[in-house]
C-alpha positions as CSV (number, residue, x, y, z in Angstrom):
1,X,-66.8,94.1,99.3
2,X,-65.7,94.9,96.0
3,X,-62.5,96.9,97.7
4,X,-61.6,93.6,99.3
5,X,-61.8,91.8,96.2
6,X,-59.5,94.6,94.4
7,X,-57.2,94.0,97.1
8,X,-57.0,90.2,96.8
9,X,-56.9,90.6,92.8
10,X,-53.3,93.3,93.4
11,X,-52.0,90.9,95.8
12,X,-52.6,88.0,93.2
13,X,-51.0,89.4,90.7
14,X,-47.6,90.3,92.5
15,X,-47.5,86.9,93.7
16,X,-47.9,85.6,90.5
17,X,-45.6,87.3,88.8
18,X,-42.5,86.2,91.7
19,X,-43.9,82.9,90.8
20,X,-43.6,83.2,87.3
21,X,-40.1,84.6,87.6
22,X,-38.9,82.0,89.9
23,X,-40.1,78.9,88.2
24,X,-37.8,80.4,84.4
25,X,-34.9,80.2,86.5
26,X,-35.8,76.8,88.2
27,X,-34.2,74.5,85.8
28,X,-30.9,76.8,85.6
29,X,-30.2,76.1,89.5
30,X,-27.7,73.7,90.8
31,X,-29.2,70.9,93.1
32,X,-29.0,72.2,96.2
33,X,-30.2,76.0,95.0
34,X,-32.9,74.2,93.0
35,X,-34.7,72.1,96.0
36,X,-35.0,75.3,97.9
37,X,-36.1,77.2,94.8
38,X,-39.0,74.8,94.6
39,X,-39.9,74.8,98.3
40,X,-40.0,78.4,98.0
41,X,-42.3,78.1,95.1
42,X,-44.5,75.7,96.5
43,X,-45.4,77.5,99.3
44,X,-46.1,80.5,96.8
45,X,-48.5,78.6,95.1
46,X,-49.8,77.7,98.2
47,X,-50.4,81.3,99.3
48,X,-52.2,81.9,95.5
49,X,-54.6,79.2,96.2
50,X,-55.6,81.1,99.5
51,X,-56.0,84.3,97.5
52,X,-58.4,82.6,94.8
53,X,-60.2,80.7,98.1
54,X,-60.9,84.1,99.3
55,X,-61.6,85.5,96.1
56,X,-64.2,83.3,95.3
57,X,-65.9,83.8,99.0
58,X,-66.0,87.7,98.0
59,X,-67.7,87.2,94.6
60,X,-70.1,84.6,96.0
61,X,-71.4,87.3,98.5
62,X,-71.8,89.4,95.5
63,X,-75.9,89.8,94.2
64,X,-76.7,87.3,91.8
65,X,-77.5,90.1,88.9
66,X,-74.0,91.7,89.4
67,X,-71.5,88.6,89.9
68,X,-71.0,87.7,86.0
69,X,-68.1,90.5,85.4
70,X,-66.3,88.8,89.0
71,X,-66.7,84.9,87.8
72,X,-65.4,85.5,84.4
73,X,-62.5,87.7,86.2
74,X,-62.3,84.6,88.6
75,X,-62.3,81.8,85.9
76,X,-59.3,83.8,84.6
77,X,-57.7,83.9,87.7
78,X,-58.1,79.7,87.6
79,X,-56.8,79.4,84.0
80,X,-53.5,81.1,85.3
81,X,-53.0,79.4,88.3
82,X,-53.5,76.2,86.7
83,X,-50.7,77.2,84.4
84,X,-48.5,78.3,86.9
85,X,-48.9,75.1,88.5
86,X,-47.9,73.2,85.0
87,X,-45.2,75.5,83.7
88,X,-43.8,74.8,87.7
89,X,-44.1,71.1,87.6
90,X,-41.9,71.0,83.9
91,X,-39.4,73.3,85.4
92,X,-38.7,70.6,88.1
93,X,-38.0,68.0,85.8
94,X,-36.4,70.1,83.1
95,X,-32.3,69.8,82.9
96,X,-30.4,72.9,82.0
97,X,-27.1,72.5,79.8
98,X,-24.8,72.0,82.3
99,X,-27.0,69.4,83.7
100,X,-27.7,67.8,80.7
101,X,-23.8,67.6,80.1
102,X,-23.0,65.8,83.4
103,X,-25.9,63.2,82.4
104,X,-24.4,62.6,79.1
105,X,-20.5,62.5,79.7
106,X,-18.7,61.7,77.0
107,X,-20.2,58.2,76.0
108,X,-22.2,59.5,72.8
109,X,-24.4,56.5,71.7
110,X,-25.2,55.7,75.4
111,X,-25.6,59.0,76.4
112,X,-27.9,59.8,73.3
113,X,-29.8,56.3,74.4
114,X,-30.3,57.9,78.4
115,X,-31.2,61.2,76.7
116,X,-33.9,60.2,74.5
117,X,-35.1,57.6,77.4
118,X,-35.2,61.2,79.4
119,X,-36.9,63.0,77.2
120,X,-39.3,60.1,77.0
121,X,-39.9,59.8,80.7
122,X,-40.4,63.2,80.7
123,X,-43.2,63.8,77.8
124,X,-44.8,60.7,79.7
125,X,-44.6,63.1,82.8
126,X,-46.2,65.7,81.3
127,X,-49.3,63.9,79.4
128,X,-50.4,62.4,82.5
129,X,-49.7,66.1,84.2
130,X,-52.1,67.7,81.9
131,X,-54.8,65.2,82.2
132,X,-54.6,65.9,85.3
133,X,-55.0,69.5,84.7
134,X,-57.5,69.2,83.0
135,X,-59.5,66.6,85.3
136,X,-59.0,68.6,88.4
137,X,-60.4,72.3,86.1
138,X,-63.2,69.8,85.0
139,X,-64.4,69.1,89.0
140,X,-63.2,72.2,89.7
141,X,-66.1,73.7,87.1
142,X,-68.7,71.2,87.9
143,X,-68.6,72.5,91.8
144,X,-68.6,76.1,91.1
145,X,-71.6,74.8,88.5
146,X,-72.9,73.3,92.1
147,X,-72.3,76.0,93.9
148,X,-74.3,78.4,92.1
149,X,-76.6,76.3,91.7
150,X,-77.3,75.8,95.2
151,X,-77.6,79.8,95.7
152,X,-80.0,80.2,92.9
153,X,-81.7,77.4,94.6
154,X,-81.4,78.8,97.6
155,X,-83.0,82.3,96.4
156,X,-85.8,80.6,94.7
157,X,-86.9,78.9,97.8
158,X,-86.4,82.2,100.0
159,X,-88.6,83.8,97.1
160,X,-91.4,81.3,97.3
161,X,-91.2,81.5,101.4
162,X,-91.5,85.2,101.0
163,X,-94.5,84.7,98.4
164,X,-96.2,82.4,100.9
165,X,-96.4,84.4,103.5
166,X,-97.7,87.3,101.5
167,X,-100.4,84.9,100.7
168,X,-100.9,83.5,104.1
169,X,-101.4,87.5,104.9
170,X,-103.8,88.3,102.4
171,X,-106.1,84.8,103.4
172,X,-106.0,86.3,106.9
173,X,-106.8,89.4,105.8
174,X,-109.9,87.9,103.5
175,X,-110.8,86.0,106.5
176,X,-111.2,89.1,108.6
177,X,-113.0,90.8,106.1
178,X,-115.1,88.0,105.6
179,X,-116.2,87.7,109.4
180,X,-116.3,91.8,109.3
181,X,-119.1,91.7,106.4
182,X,-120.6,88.4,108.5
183,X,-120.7,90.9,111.5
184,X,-121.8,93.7,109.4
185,X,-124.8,91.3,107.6
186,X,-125.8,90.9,110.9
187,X,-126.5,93.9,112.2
188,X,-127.9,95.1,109.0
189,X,-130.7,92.0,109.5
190,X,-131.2,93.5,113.0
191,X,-132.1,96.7,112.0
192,X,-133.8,95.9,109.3
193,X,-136.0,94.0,111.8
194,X,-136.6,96.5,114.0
195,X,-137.3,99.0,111.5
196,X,-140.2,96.6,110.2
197,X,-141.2,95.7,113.8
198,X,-141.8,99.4,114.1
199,X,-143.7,100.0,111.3
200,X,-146.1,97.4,112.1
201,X,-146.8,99.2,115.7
202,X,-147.3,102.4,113.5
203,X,-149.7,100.9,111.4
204,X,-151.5,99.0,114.2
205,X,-151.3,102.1,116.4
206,X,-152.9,104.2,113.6
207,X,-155.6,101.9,113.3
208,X,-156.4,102.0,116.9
209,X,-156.9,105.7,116.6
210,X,-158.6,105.4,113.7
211,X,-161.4,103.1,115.8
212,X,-161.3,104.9,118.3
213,X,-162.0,108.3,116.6
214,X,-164.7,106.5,114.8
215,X,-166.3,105.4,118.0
216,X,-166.4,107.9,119.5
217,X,-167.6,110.2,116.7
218,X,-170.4,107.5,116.3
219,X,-171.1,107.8,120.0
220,X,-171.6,111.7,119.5
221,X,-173.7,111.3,116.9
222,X,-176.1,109.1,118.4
223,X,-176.2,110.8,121.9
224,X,-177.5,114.3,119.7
């Protein structure tokens, strides 16, 4: 597993670094150039978010006591996507020089007026951007809280499954003793029984002989 995950991670990072070097040179493009630059990227981006998908599906098949060192790794992964994804979206609406000369011409206090209106719109952009950002991480860390969660849960109650049937064994197994020492009582009783059942033929026996012995010592006796 952990081979696989090394794999993803290598891939991740080449990706990320195309992607880091395309989006510097987005705002530099001309129009055309530019659109397919960002197509290009998008579907980069796209094929990072699979990588982390999978990513994550290899570190939640990791054991519980050995997944810490992989979620950090992965939460790092996140923070740099995330980044990517806002450094992308202000390349797309940044302006390079020439660009910047074209929307200013040569009418200086109108062309100041657009600009700062630009620059406006833009910073606007951006703030709403990162809230965003930072509302998507924020769900995005409350289900991987979820998540693991779950699988803890999950382990607790194949735990206490586990536990009851060990203890459903061992009533079984205190039940069969139980009826084995019932059993075992029993036939104790019996013999016990017997043996005193004999001991009273002894004893009566005995004392027949003992009459008889008697009588006929008496009838000896008087016949001499």
């Amino acid at each position: 597993m952990s081979s696989d995950f090394e794999g993803y991670e290598q891939d991740f990072a080449v990706l990320t670094a195309e992607i880091t070097s395309k989006i510097s040179r987005v705002p530099r493009l001309p129009p055309d150039e530019k659109k397919q630059m960002v197509a290009n990227v998008e579907k980069q981006l796209e094929e990072a978010k699979e990588l982390l998908e999978q990513m994550d599906l290899e570190v939640r098949e990791i054991p519980p006591q050995s997944r810490g060192m992989y979620s950090n790794r992965m939460r790092s992964y996140k923070q740099e996507m995330g980044k990517l994804e806002t450094d992308f979206k202000r390349s797309r609406i940044a302006y390079s020089d020439e660009v910047r000369n074209e929307l200013l011409g040569d009418d200086g206090n109108s062309s100041e007026n657009q600009l700062i209106k630009l620059r406006e719109e833009r910073a606007h952009l951006l703030d709403n951007t990162e809230r965003l950002e930072r509302s998507s991480r924020r769900l995005e860390a409350g289900y991987q809280i979820a998540v693991e969660t779950e699988q803890i849960g999950q382990e607790m109650l194949e735990n206490l499954s586990h536990d009851r049937e060990k203890i459903q064994r061992a009533r079984e197994r205190l039940r069969e003793t139980d009826a084995n020492l019932g059993k075992s009582s029993r036939i104790l009783t019996g013999m016990l029984r017997r043996i005193i059942q004999n001991r009273i033929l002894l004893v009566i026996l005995g004392i027949i002989v003992v009459i008889t012995i008697l009588t006929a010592i008496t009838f000896f006796v008087r016949k001499h």
